[in-house]
FIVEX-777125 format. One record per residue (C-alpha): x, y, z. Coordinates in nm, 3 decimals. Example, Ala and Ser with C-alpha at 12.3 -4.5 7.8 and 13.67 -1.06 7.14 Angstrom:
% residues 2
ATOM,1.230,-0.450,0.780 .
ATOM,1.367,-0.106,0.714 .
END
This chain:
% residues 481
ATOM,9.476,11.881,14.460 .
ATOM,9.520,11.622,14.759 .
ATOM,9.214,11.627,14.989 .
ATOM,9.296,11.738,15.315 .
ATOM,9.061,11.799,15.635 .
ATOM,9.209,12.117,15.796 .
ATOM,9.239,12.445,15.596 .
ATOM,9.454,12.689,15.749 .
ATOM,9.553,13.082,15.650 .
ATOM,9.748,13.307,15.806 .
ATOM,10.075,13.528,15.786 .
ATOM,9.725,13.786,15.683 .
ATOM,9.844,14.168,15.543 .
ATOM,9.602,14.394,15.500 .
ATOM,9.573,14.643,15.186 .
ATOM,9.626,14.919,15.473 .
ATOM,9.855,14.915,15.757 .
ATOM,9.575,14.866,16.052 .
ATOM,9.321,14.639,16.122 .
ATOM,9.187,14.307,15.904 .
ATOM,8.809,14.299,15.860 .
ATOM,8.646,14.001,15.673 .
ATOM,8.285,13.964,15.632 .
ATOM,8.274,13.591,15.460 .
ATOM,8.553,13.301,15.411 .
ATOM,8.375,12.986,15.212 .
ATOM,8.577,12.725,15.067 .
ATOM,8.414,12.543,14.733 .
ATOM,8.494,12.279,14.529 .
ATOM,8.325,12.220,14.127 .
ATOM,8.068,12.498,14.281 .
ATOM,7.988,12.314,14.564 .
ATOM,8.055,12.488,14.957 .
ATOM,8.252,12.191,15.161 .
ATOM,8.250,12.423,15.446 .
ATOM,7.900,12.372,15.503 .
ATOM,7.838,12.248,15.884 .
ATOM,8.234,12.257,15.937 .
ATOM,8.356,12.438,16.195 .
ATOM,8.547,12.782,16.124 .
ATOM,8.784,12.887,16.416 .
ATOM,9.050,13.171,16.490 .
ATOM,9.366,13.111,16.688 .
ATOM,9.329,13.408,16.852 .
ATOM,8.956,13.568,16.923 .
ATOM,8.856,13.914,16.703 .
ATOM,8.810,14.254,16.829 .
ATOM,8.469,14.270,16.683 .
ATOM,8.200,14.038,16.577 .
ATOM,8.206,13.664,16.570 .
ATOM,8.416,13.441,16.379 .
ATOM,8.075,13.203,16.291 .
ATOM,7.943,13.523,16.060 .
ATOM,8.258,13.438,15.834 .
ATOM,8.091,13.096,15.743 .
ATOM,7.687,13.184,15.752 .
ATOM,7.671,13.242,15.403 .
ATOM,7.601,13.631,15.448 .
ATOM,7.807,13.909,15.392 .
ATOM,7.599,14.126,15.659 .
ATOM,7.808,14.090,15.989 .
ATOM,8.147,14.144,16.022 .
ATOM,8.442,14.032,16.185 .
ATOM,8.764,14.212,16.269 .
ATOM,9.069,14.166,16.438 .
ATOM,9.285,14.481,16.581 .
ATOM,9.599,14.489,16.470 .
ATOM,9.768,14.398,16.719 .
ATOM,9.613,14.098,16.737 .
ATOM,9.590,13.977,16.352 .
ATOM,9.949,14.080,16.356 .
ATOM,10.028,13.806,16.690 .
ATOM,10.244,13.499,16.554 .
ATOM,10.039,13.202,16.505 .
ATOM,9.717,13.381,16.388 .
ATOM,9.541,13.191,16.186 .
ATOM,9.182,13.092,16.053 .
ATOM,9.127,12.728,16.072 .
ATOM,8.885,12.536,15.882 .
ATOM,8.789,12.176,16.014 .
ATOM,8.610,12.018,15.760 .
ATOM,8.548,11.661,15.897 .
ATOM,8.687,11.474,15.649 .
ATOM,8.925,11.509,15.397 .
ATOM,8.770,11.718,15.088 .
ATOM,8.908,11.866,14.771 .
ATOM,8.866,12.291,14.762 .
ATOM,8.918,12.470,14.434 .
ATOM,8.769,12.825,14.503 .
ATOM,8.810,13.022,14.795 .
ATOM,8.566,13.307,14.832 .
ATOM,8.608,13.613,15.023 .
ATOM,8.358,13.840,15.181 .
ATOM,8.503,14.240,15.279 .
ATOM,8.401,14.475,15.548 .
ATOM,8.273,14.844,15.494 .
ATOM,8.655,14.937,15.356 .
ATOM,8.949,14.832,15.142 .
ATOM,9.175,14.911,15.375 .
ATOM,9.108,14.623,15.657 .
ATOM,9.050,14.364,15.331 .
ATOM,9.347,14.136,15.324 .
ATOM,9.597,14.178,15.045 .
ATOM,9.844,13.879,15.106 .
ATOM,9.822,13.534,15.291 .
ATOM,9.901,13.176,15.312 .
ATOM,9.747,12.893,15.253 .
ATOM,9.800,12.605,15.439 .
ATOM,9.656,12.210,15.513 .
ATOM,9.689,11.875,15.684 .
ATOM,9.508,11.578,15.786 .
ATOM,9.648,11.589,16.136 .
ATOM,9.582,11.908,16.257 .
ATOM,9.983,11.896,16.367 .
ATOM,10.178,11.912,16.034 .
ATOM,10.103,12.142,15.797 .
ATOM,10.174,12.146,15.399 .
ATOM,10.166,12.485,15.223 .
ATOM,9.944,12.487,14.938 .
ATOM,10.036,12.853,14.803 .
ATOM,10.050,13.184,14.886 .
ATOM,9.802,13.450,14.794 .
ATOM,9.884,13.804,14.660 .
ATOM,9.734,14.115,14.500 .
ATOM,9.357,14.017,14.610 .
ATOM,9.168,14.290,14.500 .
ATOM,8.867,14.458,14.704 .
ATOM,8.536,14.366,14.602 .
ATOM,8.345,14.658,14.812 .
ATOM,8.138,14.691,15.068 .
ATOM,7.979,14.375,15.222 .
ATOM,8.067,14.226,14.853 .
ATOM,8.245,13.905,14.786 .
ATOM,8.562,13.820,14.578 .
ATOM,8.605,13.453,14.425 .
ATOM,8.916,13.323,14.382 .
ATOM,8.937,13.010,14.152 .
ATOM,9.120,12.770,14.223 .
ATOM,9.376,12.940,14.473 .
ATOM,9.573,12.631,14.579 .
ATOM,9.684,12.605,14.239 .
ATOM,9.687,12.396,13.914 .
ATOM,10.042,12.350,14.019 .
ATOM,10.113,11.989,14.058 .
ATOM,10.507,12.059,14.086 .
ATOM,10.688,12.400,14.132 .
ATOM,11.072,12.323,14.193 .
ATOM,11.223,12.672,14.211 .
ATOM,11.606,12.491,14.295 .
ATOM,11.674,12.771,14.516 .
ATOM,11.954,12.683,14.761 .
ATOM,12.320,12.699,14.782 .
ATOM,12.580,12.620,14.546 .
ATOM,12.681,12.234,14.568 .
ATOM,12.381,12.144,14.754 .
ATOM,12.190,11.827,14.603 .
ATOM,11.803,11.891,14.718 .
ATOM,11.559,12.052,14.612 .
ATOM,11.150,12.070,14.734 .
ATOM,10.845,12.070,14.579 .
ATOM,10.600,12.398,14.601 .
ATOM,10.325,12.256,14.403 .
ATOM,10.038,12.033,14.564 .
ATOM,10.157,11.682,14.472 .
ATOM,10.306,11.512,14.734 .
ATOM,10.606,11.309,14.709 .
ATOM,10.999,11.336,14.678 .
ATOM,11.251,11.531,14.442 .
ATOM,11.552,11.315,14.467 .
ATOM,11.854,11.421,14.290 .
ATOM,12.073,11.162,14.115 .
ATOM,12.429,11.130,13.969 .
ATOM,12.574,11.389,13.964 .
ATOM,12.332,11.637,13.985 .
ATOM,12.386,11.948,14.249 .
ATOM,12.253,12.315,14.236 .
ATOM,12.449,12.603,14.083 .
ATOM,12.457,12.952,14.146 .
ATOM,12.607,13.042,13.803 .
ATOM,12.278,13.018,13.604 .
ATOM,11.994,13.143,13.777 .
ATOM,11.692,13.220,13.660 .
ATOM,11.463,13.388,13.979 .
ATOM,11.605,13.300,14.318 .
ATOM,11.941,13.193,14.422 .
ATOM,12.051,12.924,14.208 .
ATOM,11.913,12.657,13.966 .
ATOM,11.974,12.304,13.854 .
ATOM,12.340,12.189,13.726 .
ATOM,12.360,11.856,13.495 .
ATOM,12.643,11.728,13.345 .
ATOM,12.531,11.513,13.038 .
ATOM,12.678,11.198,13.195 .
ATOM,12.469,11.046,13.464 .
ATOM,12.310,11.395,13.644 .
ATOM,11.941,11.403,13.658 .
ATOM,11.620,11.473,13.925 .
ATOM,11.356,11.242,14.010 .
ATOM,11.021,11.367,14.124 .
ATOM,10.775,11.062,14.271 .
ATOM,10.459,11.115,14.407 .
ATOM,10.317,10.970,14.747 .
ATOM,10.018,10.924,14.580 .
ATOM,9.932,10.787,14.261 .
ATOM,9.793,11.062,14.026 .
ATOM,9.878,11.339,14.155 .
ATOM,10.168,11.443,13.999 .
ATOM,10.083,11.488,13.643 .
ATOM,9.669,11.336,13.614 .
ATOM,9.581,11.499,13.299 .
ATOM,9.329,11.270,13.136 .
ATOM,9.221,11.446,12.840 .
ATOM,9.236,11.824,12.989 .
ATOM,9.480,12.113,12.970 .
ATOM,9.768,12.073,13.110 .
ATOM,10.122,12.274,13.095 .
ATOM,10.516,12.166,13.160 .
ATOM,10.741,12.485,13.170 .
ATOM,11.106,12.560,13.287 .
ATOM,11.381,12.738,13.166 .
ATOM,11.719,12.576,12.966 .
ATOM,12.055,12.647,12.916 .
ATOM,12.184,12.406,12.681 .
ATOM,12.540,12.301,12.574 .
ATOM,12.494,12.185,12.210 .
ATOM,12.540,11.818,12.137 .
ATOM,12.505,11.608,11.826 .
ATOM,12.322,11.303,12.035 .
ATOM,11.925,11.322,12.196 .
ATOM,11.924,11.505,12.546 .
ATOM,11.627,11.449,12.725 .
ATOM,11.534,11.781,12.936 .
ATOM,11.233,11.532,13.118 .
ATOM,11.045,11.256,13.054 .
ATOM,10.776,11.039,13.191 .
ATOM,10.751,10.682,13.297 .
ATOM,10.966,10.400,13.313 .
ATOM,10.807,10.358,12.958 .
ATOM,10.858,10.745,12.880 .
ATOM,10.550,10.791,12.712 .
ATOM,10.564,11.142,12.728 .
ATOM,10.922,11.371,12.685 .
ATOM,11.104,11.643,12.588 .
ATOM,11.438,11.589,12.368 .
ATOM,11.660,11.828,12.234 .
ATOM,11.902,11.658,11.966 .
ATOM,12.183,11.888,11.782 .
ATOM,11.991,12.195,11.880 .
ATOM,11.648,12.071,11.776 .
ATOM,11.389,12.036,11.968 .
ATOM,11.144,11.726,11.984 .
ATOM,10.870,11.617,12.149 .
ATOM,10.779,11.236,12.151 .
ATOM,10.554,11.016,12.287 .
ATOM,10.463,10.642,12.343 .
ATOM,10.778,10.365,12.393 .
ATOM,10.885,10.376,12.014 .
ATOM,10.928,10.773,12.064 .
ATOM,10.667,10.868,11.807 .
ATOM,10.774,11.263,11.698 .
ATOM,10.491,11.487,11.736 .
ATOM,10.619,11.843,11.756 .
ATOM,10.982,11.941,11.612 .
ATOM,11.160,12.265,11.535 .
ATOM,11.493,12.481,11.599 .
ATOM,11.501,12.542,11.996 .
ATOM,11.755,12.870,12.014 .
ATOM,11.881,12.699,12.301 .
ATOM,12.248,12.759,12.378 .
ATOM,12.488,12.744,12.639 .
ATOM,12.537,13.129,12.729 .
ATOM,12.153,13.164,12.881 .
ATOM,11.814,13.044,13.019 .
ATOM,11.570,13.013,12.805 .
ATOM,11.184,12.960,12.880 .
ATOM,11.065,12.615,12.729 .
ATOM,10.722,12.513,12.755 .
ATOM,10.465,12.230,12.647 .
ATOM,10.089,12.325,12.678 .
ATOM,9.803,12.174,12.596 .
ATOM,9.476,12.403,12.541 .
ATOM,9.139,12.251,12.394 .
ATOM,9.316,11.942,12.271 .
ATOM,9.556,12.136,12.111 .
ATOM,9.919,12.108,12.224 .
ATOM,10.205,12.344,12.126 .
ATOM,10.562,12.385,12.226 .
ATOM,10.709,12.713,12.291 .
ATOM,11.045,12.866,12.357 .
ATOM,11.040,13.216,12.457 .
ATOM,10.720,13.276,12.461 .
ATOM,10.761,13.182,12.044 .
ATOM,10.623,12.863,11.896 .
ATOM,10.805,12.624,11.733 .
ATOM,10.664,12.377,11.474 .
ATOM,10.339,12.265,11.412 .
ATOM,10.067,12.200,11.637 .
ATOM,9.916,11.853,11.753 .
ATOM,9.630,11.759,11.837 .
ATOM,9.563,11.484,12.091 .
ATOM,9.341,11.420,12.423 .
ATOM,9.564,11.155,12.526 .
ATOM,9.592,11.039,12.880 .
ATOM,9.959,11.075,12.909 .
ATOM,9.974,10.994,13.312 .
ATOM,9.963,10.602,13.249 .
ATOM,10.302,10.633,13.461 .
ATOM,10.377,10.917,13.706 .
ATOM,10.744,10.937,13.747 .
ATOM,10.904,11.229,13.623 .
ATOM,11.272,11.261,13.552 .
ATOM,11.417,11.622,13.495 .
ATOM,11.733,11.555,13.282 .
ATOM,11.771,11.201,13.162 .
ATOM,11.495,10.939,12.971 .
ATOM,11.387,10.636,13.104 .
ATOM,11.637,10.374,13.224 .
ATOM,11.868,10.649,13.278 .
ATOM,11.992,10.728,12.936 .
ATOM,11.994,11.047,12.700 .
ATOM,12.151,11.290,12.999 .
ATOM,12.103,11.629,12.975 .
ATOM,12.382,11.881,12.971 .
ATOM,12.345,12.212,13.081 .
ATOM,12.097,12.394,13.302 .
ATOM,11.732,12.416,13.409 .
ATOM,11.558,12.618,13.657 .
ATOM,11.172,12.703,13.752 .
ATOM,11.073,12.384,13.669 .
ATOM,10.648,12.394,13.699 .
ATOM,10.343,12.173,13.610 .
ATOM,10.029,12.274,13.584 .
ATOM,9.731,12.047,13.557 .
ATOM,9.380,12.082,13.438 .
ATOM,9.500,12.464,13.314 .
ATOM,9.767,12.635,13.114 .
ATOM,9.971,12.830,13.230 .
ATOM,10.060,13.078,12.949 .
ATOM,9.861,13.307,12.625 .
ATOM,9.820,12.969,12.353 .
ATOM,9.947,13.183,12.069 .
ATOM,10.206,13.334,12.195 .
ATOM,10.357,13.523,12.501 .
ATOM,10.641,13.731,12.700 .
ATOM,10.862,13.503,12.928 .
ATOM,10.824,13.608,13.292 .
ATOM,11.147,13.848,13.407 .
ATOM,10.997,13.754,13.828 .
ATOM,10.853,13.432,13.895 .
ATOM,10.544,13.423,13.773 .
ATOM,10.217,13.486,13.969 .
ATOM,9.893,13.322,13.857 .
ATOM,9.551,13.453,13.808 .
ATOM,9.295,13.629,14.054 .
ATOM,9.649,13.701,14.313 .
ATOM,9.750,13.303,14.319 .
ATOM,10.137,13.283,14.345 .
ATOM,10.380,13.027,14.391 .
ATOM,10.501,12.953,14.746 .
ATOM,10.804,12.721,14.889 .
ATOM,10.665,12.467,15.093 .
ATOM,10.636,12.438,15.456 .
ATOM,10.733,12.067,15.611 .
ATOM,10.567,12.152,15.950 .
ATOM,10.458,12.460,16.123 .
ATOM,10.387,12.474,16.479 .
ATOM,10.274,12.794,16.677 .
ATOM,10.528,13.011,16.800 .
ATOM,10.814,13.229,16.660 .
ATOM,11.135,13.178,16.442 .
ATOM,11.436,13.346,16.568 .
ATOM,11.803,13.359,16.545 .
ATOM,12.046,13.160,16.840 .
ATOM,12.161,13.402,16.999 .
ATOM,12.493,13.570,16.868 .
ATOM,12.682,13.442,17.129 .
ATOM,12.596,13.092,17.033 .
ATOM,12.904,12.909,16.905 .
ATOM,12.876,12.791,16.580 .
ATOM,12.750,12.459,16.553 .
ATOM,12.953,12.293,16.315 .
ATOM,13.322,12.401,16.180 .
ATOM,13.298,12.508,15.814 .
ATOM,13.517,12.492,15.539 .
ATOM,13.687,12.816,15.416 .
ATOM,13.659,12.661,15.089 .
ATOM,13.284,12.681,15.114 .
ATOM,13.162,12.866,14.787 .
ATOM,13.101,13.245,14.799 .
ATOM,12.719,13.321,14.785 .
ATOM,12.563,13.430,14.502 .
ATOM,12.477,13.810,14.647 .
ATOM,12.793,13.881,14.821 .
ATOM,12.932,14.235,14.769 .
ATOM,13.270,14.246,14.654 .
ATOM,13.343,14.599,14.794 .
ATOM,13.247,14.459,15.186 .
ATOM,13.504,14.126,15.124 .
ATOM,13.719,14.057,15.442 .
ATOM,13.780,13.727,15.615 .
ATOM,13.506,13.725,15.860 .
ATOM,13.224,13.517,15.927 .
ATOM,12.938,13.499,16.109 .
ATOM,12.760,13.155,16.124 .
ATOM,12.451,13.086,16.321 .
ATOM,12.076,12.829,16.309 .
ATOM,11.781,12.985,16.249 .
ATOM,11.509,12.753,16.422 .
ATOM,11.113,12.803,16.528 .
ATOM,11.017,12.837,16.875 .
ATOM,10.718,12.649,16.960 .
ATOM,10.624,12.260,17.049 .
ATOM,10.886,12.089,16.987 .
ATOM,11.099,12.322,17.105 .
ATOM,11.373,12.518,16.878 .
ATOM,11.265,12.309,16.546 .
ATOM,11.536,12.364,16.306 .
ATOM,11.397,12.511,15.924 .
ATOM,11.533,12.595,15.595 .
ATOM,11.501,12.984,15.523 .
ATOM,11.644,13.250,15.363 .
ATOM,11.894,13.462,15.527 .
ATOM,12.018,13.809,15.486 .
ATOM,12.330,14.010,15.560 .
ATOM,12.277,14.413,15.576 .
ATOM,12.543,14.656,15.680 .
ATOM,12.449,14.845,15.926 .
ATOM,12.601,15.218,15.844 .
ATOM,12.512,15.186,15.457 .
ATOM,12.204,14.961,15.546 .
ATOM,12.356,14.731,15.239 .
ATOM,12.248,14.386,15.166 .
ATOM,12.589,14.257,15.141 .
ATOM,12.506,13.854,15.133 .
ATOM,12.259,13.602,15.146 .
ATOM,12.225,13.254,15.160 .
ATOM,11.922,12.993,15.300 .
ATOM,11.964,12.754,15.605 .
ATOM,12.011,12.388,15.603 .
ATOM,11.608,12.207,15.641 .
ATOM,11.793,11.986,15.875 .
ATOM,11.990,12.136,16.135 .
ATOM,11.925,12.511,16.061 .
ATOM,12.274,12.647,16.069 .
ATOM,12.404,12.893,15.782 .
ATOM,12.695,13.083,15.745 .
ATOM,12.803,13.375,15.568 .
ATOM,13.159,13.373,15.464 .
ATOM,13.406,13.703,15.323 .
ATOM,13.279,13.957,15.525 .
ATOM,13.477,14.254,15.614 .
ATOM,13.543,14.188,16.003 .
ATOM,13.572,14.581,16.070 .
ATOM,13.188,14.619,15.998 .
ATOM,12.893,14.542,16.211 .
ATOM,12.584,14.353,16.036 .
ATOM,12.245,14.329,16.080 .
ATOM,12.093,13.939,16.009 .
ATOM,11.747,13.844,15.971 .
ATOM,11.620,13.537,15.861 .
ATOM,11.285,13.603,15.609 .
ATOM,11.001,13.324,15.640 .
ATOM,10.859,13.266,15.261 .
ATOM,10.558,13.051,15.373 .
ATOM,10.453,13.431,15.486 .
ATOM,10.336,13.231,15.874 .
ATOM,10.581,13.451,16.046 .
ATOM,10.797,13.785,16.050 .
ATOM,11.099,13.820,15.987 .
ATOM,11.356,13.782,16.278 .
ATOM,11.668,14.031,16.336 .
ATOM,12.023,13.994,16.525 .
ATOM,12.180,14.337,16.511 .
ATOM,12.513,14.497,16.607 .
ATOM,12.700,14.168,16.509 .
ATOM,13.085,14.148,16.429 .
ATOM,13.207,13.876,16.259 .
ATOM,13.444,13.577,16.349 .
ATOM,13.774,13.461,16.177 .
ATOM,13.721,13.250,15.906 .
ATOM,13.884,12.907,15.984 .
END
């Protein structure tokens, strides 16, 4: 987990529907507050109490925000610690009921102050009663790298969710598809020829660090059968660590020469995804696909982060191309992910232990509100009619309309463009009849084969959980060009 100095949360919902009440907030790190003497602040002031009792070590006073003020964009607890520290546990003190105790938020940090890196997002956090206190290990996450490959079809980017920093730079020919999705809107296309994704970190270690721990490498496969190796991902110019499927077996080698450790029939075919994961449990590692393990274990505490570039799709010196799909591709260090002798494949993304889920990341967030350009705004940009049809669209509202608009965040700068997810409901049947996500760089989207005799409702949803969603009603789409 990168050290940072600020710790921020927000985007806060209750377990009821009024006010939030917290009695405690201590952040920890190998059982060790780093809070202590740092300065605990709220963007906007409570209702009742003080905002110091959340950081005095007691769970005796409490402080609570109405809610229509916890509920104000840009509320937010803010940690300062100082300096940059590591935090691994995050532990939560409630008021008098489980009601006001927070069910879902964000988790957010930076160095600056100004621009802000999601960590994850926190779900399901149970209630510990009365002036009691819930610890949640861990709940930035073991996950190094989370690439979902949510996006459009055609598009040829993709971010990373889990904590490493760095760049996922796709390669080749290499571009999303909407045709094999696991979770989400699309998932990773490679063509066997020269398509793969390369994931470097800013920072050395931090993208797979393992020494001799646990450690996990999941994502799902679709793969079109070949008599040569396909590497699904490797690591290191070297490769000292990868994943090859050859003729519908599955291998997994290590060290330059490619020494075989763990082989066995994969299942893998070109009509579906299938769940393929490497763990690593008490020096023990196993491959598994389906949940199922395949050949024998092996036991090593290797070090295998001597090099920490990762390439999804191709081994080193871009050779062995993959062909086929992958999607949900995740890394978890210092912790597996998955039941060591065996397991059911998630059917949702997966959430992690004690309420930890994954969460897209957040490039910068300032205070202030997202919202929709007005539908009178002319669209931006002309698009192509030959733009593909979303993955959601409903065939039985198909017309030759249009309606393409930005979805930006008001604040400082001004009208910041962002990447989010954007829905299309009809507004008699109250149908979701489209979706698609916004470019990260300019904001615009459009939504293409709607029937132009309806009127639509759009609102753009906000994943990093910072903000509400934001509505434009009563809108009637365009000609399609």
């Amino acid at each position: 987990m990168p050290a940072a100095r600020y710790w921020r949360f927000t985007g806060f919902v209750p377990q009821g529907t009024g006010d939030l009440e917290l009695s405690e907030w201590a952040l920890w790190e190998a059982g060790v507050r780093v809070d202590s003497g740092a300065v605990l602040s709220a963007t906007i002031a409570p209702t009742t109490g003080m905002v110091s009792a959340l950081s005095d070590g007691s769970n005796a006073a409490v402080c609570g925000w109405s809610t229509s003020r916890h509920t104000l964009p840009g509320f937010a607890l803010i940690y300062d610690l100082g300096s940059p520290k590591d935090v691994d546990e995050l532990r939560i003190g409630a008021g008098a009921s489980p009601a006001t105790f927070p069910l879902a938020f964000a988790v957010q940090h930076s160095n600056d102050g100004f621009t802000w890196g999601v960590a994850t997002a926190i779900r399901g956090v149970e209630w510990p009663g009365a002036a009691s206190t819930v610890s949640i290990a861990q709940p930035f996450t073991t996950r190094s790298v989370v690439i979902t490959f949510d996006g459009a079809h055609g598009d040829a980017s993709a971010l990373n969710a889990g904590y490493a920093a760095g760049t996922v730079s796709f390669a080749g020919g290499a571009t999303l598809t909407t045709a094999f999705a696991r979770f989400g809107s699309a998932a990773l296309a490679l063509n066997g020829s020269n398509a793969f994704v390369a994931v470097t970190p800013t920072r050395d270690g931090e993208l797979f660090a393992v020494g001799p721990g646990d450690f996990a490498i999941g994502c799902h496969v679709r793969y079109v059968l070949d008599a040569s190796p396909r590497c699904i991902w490797g690591f290191g110019e070297a490769s000292p660590f990868r994943l090859v499927v050859n003729n519908g077996t599955l291998r997994l080698e290590e060290s330059s020469s490619g020494s075989l450790r763990i082989s066995g029939a994969s299942g893998l075919n070109a009509t579906e995804l299938k769940h393929v994961l490497v763990q690593r449990v008490a020096g023990v590692i196993r491959v598994f696909v389906d949940g199922v393990k395949i050949g024998s274990d092996y036991s090593s505490t290797a070090n295998y982060s001597t090099s920490q570039l990762l390439r999804i799709g191709c081994n080193r010196g871009d050779s062995w191309f993959f062909n086929g799909t992958v999607d949900e591709f995740e890394i978890s260090v210092g912790a597996a992910l998955y039941d060591h002798a065996g397991f059911t494949p998630p059917v949702v993304r997966p959430t992690l232990p004690s309420g930890r889920s994954n969460a897209l990341p957040l490039r910068t967030v300032n205070t202030g509100l997202l919202r929709l350009t007005t539908p009178y705004d002319p669209p931006p940009v002309k698009f192509s009619n030959f733009e593909p049809r979303i993955r959601n669209h409903r065939r039985d509202f198909e017309g030759w309309g249009r309606i393409a608009r930005t979805v930006k965040e008001k604040g400082s700068p001004l009208n910041t463009p962002v990447r989010r997810h954007v829905f299309c409901m009809d507004m008699l049947t109250c149908t979701v009849v489209a979706d698609t996500w916004s470019d990260e760089s300019t904001g615009e989207y459009v939504l293409n084969d709607l029937d132009p005799t309806r009127k639509y409702t759009v609102f753009a949803y906000d994943h990093t959980l910072a903000y509400r969603a934001v509505i434009a009603d009563n809108l009637s789409p365009e000609r399609m060009p």
